[in-house]
N, C-alpha and C positions, 0 to 999 in steps of 0.2 A: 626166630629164624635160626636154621643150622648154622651151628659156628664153623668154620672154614677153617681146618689144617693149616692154610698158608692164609698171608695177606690178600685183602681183595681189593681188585684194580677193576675201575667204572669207566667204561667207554663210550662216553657223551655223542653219537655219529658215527662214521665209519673212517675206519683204515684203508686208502684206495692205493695206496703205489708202495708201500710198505708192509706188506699184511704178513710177509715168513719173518719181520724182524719184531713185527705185533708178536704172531703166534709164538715166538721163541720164549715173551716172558709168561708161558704158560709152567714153564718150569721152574718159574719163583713165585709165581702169584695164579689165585684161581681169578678166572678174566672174566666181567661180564660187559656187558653191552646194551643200548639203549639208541634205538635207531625210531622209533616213532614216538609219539604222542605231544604233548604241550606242555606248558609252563605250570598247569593249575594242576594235570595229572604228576608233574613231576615233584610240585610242594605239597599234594597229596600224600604220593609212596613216601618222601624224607619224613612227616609227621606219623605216617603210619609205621615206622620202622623197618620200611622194603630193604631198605640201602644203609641201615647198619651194621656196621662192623667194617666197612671200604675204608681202606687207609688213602686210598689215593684216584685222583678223576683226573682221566687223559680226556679233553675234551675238544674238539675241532671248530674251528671260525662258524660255520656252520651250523652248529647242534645250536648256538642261540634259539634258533626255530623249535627248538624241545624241550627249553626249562627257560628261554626268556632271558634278560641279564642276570649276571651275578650280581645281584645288588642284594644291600643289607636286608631285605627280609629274605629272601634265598639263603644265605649264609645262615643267618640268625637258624632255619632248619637242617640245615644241612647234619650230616650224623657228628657225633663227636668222635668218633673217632679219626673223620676224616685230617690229615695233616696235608696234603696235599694237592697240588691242582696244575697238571700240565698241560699249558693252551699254545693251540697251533696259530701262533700269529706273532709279528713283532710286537706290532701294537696292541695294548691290553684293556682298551677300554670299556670291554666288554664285562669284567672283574672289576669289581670296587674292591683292589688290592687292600686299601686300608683296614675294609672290614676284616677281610679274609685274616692281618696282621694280626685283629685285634681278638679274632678266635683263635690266633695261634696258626694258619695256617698259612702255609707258604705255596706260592704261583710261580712259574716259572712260564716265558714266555721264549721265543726262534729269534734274536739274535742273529746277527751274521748270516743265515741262510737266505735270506731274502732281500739282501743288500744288491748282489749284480740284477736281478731282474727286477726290483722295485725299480733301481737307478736305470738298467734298458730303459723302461717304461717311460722313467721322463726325461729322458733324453729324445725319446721319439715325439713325446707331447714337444718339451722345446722347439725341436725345427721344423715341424708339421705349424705348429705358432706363428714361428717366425717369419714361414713360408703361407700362413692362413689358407694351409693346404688343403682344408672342408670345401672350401669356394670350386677349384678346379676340379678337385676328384669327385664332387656329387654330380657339374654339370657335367662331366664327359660319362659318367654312368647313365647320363638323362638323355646324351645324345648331344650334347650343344657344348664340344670341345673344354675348352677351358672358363666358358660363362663368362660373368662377370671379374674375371681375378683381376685386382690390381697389383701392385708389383712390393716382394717380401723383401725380407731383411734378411743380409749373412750375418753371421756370429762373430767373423773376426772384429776384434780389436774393442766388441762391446763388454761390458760389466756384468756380470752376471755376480748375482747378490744370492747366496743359501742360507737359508733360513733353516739353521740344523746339524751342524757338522759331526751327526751320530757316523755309522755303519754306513749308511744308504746315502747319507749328504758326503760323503769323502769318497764311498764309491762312484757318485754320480759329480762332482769335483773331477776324478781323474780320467772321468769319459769324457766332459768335459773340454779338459785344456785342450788336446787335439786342435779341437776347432780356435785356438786361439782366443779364446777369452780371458778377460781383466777378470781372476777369482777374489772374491770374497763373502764373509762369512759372519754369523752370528752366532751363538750359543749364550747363555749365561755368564759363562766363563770361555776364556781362550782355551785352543788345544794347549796342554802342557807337553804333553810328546812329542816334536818333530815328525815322529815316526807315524804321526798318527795326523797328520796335515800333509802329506806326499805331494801335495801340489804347490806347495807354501802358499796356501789361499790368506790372507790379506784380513787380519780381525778389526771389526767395527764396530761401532755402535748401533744398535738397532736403525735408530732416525736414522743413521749415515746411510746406512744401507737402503732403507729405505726411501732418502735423497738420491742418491748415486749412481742405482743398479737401470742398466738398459733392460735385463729379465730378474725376476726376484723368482726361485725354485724354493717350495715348502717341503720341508720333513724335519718337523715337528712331533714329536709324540703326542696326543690329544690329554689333556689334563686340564685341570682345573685352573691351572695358569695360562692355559693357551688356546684355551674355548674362547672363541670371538675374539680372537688376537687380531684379524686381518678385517678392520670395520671402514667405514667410512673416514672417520680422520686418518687412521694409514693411509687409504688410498688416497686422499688429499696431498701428502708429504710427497707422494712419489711422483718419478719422471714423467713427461705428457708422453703418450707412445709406449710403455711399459708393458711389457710382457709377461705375464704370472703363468707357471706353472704350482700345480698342486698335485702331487702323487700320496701324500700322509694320510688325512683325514679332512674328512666336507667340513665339519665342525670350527675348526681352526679359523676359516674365512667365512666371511658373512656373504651372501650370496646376492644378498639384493644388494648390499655395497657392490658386489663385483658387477653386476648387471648395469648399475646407475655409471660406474666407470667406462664400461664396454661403449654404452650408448653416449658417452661425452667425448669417447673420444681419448681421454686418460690414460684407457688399456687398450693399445694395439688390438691385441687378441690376447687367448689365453687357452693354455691344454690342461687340461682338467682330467683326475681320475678317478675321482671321488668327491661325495657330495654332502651337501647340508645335511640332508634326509633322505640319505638313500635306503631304498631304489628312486624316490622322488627325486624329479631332477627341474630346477626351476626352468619354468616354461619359458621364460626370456633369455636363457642359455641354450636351450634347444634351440630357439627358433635365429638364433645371433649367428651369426653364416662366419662370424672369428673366433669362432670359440672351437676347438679339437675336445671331443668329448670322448670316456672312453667308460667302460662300465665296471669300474673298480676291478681291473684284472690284472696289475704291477706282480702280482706273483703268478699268473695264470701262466704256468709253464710244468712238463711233466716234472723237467729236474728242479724246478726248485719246489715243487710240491712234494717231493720223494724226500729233497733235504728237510723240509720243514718236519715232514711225520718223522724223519729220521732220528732230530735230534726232541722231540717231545717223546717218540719210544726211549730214548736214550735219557732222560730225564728221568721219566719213570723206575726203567732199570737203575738209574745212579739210586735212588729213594730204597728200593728192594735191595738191592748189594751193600748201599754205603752209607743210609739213615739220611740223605740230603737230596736237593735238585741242585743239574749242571749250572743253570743258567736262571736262578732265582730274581724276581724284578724288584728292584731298591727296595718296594716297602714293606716286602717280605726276608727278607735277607736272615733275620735273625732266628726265625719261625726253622727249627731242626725236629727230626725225629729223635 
């Protein structure tokens, strides 16, 4: 292959709301792009030598559909020279970051960009929940006013328990208190900053939380500590009448736990925005007339799809200007040009 003048930057999908801040790193980097084929064409070209020499792959939630996970045999071909990898999403569990660590390459993931519209999101699942709003809005679409509704629950004065106090759990904390809710929280560890609990949400112990909370809201990052976090015994500990939302990931909670809940009775209802297996969505959630279903689209918004490519362009650029990514994910951090 000709060797490139400049660095070369691989474009896994497309650039749709940022394309003049795309075209601008044509003046640091030659840009190519890869908008069709599959997983088996794309460990193909990496073995055959298509895509050697790219120091760096901006790659979109999307492009999965074109090279499949980053998982260890992907990496394992991937070119050597690549150092690089900026993915448009918060969550990254699309990248087996560790591998990526362990060839030396560093991921950077969207942070902060997707924190007020993940948090809309389930703030709208919450009282759509509350209110088991599916019941009324499907019969008056069918013609038969309000159907079967029975009568919802307000937010004042109940507990609401987040599982998560990243970005999107303290943005969705301070939409929130408004409605009067008892805040509290889990993480690993407590906030250490003040500044960074604006609600003074209330830190507990998982179980407590899980005893205590009238709604329990998930944003979680999906990992290997928190795959099948929300199973059957969780749902045991918690309140009769509980409310779950999920905006993070389907993975996190077991779904046939959540279902067996639904139908005992356990869980009030529940707003949901993602799934076990999506696109799969289990059929006894569909068919459960309390459950607010939405189809993974907590970021589905122009501006915050603009900020997302905004700051993965801008990661990129930082890599071309300054030998690093902005916004590197923990188990890349050390991984520099």
């Amino acid at each position: 292959m000709t060797t490139s003048p400049k660095p070369i930057v691989l474009l896994l999908g497309e650039v749709l709301h940022a394309q003049n801040e795309w075209n601008a790193l044509s003046s640091l980097a030659e840009l190519r792009q890869i908008k069709t084929g599959d997983r088996e064409q794309f460990l193909k070209d990496c073995q055959s030598g298509a895509h050697d020499g790219i120091l760096a792959i901006s790659r979109t939630y999307d492009s999965v559909e074109l090279t499949g996970r980053f998982d260890a045999e992907l990496i394992d071909l991937l070119p050597q020279s690549l150092k690089f990898v900026s993915h448009n999403g918060a969550g990254y569990d699309q990248i087996d970051a560790e591998a990526c660590a362990n060839r030396g390459i560093s991921v950077s993931n969207t942070p902060g960009a997707v924190d007020a519209s993940t948090a809309n999101t389930a703030i709208y699942l919450l009282l759509g929940a509350l209110r088991r709003v599916h019941i009324p809005a499907t019969a008056l679409r069918e013609g038969r006013w309000r159907g079967a509704m029975g009568l919802g629950h307000d937010p004042e004065g109940k507990t609401l328990g987040i599982l998560g106090m990243g970005g999107i759990g303290t943005a969705f904390a301070q939409r929130a208190k408004p409605f009067d809710f008892n805040i509290q929280y889990h993480n690993r560890n407590p906030v250490a900053d003040p500044s960074n609990n604006p609600t003074d949400a209330k830190y507990v112990s998982f179980q407590e939380l899980l005893r205590t909370s009238d709604v329990i809201s998930i944003h979680l990052p999906l990992n290997d500590a928190t795959r099948g976090f929300i199973g059957p015994e969780e749902f045991g500990m918690m309140k009769h009448g509980v409310v779950i939302v999920n905006t993070a990931r389907g993975q996190i909670m077991d779904e046939g736990a959540l279902v067996d809940a639904l139908e005992q009775g356990k869980v009030f209802a529940a707003g949901l925005d993602v799934y076990e297996k999506e696109p799969e969505i289990h059929p006894d959630l569909i068919k459960n007339d309390n459950v607010v279903l939405m189809p993974h689209i907590g970021t589905a918004t122009v501006e915050t799809q603009r900020k997302m490519e905004i700051l993965v362009i801008n990661n990129i650029r930082s890599v071309l200007e300054k030998g690093h990514l902005l916004t590197p994910v923990v188990e890349t951090r050390r991984s520099k040009l």
